[in-house]
C-alpha positions in Angstrom: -20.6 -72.3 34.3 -18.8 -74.3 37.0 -21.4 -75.1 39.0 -23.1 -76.9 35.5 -19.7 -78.1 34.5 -19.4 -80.4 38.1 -22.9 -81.3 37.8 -23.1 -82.8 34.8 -19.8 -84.6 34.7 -20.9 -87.0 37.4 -23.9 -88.4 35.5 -22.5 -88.3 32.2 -22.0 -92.7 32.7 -25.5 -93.0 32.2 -26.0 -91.3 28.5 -23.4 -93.2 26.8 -26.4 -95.7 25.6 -27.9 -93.1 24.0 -25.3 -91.4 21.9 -24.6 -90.8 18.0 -21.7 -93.3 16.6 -19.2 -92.3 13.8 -17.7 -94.5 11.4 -14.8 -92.5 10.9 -11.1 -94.6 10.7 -9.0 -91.3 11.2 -6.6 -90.6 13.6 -9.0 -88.0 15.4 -11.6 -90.7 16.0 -14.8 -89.2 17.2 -16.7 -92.5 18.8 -20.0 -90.6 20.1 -21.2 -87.3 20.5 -23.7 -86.2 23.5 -25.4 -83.2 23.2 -28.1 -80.9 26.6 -30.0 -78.5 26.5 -29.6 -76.5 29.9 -32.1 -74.4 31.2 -30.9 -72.6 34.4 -33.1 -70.6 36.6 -31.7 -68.2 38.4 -34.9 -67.2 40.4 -38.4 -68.4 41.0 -40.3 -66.0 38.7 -38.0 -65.3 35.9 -37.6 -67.2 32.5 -34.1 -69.5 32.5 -30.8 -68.6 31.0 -30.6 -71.5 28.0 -27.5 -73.2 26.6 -26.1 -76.5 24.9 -23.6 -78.5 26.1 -21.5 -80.8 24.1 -19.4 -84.3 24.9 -17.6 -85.7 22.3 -16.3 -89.3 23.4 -12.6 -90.2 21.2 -10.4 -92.9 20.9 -7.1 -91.4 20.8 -5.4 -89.3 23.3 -8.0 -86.7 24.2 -5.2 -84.8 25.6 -4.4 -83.8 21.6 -8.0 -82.3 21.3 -7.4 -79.2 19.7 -10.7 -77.9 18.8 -14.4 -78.4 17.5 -16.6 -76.9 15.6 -20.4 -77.3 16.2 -22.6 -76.3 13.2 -26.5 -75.6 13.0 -26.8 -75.9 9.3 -31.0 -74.6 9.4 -30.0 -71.8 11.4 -26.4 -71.1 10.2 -24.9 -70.9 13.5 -22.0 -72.4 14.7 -19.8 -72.3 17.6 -15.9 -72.6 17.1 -14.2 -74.2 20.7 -10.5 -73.6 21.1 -8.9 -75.8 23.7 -11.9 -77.7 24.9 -12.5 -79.2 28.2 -11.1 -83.0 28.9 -12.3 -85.3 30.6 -11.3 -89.1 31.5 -13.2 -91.5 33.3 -14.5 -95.4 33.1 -11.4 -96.1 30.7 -13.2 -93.4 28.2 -12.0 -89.8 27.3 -14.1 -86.9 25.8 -13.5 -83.4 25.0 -16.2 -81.2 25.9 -18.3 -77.7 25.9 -20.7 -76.4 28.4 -21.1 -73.2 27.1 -22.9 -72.4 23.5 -25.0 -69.9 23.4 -27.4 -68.8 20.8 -27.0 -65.0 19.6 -28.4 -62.7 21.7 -32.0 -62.6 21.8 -32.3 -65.6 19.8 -32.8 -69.1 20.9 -30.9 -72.7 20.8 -32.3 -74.5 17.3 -33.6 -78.0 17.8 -32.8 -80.2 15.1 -29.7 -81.7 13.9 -26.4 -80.8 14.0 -22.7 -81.3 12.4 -19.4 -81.2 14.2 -16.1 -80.8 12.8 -13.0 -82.0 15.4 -9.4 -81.8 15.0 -6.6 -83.0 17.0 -3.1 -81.2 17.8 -1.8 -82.8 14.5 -4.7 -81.4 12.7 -6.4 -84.7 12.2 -9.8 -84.3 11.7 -13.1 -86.1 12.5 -17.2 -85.3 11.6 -20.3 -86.4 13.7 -23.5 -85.2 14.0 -26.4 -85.1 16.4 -29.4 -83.7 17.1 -31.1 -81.1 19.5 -34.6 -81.6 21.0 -36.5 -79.5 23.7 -40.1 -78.6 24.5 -40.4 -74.7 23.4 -42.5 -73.6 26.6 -39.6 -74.1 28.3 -38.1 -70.9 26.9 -40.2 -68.6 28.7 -41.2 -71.0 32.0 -41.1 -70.3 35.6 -39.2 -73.0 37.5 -42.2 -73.9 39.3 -44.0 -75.1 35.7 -40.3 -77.4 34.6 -41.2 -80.3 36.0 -45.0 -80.7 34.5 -43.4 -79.4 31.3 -40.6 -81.9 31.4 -42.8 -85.0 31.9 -41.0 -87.9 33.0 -37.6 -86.3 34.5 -35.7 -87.9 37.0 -34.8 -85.1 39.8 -31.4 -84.8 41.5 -29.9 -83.0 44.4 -26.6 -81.1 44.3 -25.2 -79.8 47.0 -22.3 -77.5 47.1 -20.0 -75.2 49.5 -19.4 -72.1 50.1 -16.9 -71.8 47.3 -19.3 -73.4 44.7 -17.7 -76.7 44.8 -19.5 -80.3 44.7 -20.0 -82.1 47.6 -22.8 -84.3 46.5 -24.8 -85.4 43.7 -27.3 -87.9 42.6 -31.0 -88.9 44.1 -31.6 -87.1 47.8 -31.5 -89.5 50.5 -34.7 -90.5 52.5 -33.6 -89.2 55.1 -32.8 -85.5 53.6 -36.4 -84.5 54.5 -34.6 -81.1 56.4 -31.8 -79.3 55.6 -30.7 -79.8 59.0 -30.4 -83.9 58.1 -28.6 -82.7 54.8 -25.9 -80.4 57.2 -25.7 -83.5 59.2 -23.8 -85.8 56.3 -22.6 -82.6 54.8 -21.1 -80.0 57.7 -19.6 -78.0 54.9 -22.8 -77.8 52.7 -23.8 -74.1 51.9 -26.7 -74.6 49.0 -28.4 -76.9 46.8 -30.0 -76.9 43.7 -32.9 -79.6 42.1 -31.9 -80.5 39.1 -34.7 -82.3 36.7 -32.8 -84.7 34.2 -35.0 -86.5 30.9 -34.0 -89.6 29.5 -30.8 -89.3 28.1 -29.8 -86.5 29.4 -31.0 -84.6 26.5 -32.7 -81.8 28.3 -31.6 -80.4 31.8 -33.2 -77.9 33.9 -31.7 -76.5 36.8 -33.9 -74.8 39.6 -32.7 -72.3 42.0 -30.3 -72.0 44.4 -31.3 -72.1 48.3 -29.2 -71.4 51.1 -29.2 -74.5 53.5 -28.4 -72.7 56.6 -30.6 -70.0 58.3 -29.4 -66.7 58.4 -28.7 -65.4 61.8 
């Protein structure tokens, strides 16, 4: 999870167009609420792990997030998050999950849904959003993501040896090697494609590979 965690952060700027607006007055202000589906492939011929991830943009202190709840209502799930992530940036703060899961064996529901926030003081706030994926993606190979996806942007990360970020956004023209990559990037271990839709609504993440040969 913090490997999806650094990644998205980054690129989270460019969704903020595209969210869901509240027109709650409360002290736990929810402005917007961004919502992903992640698939992550952990291999070349096996199906993806699948997930949602949530960012709820406020106007107080996010620091006083407490908790959210995000609610299914077609499906009846729903995902309680204690202490959620923060995150400040671009004079904007949102709390945040990168990891709900659907019951085991069962899959994330498109559709819409409800969110119920409260702050330290237990101030509250609602939103709601909505969830939208292709269903072939459920049971795809990563080679088949990118036709399924359509018209996905793709982006490069590239991490070290511990799993932290050392780059990402569109590959440079000069990448055409991993050799040119460990050039601007001595540290550089691995790095992953990752195919982004508009809006960041859908994200799939293809496999790790190893940058450096193996002597």
């Amino acid at each position: 999870m913090k490997l999806f965690k650094i990644l998205f952060l980054p690129v989270l700027a460019t969704i903020l167009s595209l969210s869901f607006f509240s027109c709650s007055e409360s002290e736990a202000d929810v402005v917007s609420a961004t919502a992903s589906a992640v698939f992550d492939f952990s291999d070349e011929e096996n199906p993806p792990a699948h997930r949602l991830a949530v960012f709820f943009q406020v106007s107080n202190e996010v620091q006083r997030s407490q908790s959210f709840t995000v609610t299914n209502p077609q499906s009846g799930y729903s995902w309680f998050v204690a202490k959620p992530g923060i995150f400040t940036g671009m004079n904007k703060s949102y709390a945040y999950s990168v990891n709900l899961n659907a019951p085991e064996g069962e899959e994330i529901p498109v559709g819409a849904y409800s969110v119920i926030y409260q702050d330290a003081a237990g101030n509250e706030d609602s939103i709601t959003f909505s969830v939208n994926y292709k269903k072939e993606l459920l049971t795809a190979k990563a080679a088949d993501c990118k036709e399924i996806l359509g018209n996905a942007s793709e982006n490069l990360a590239i991490y070290d040896d511990s799993g932290e970020l050392l780059f990402m956004g569109k590959a440079k023209n000069s990448w055409k090697t991993n050799e040119a990559i460990l050039k601007d990037y001595k540290l550089a271990e691995t790095k992953r494609i990752c195919y982004v839709t508009a809006g960041n609504t859908v994200i799939c993440m293809m496999p790790e590979e190893k940058l450096k040969t193996e002597s």
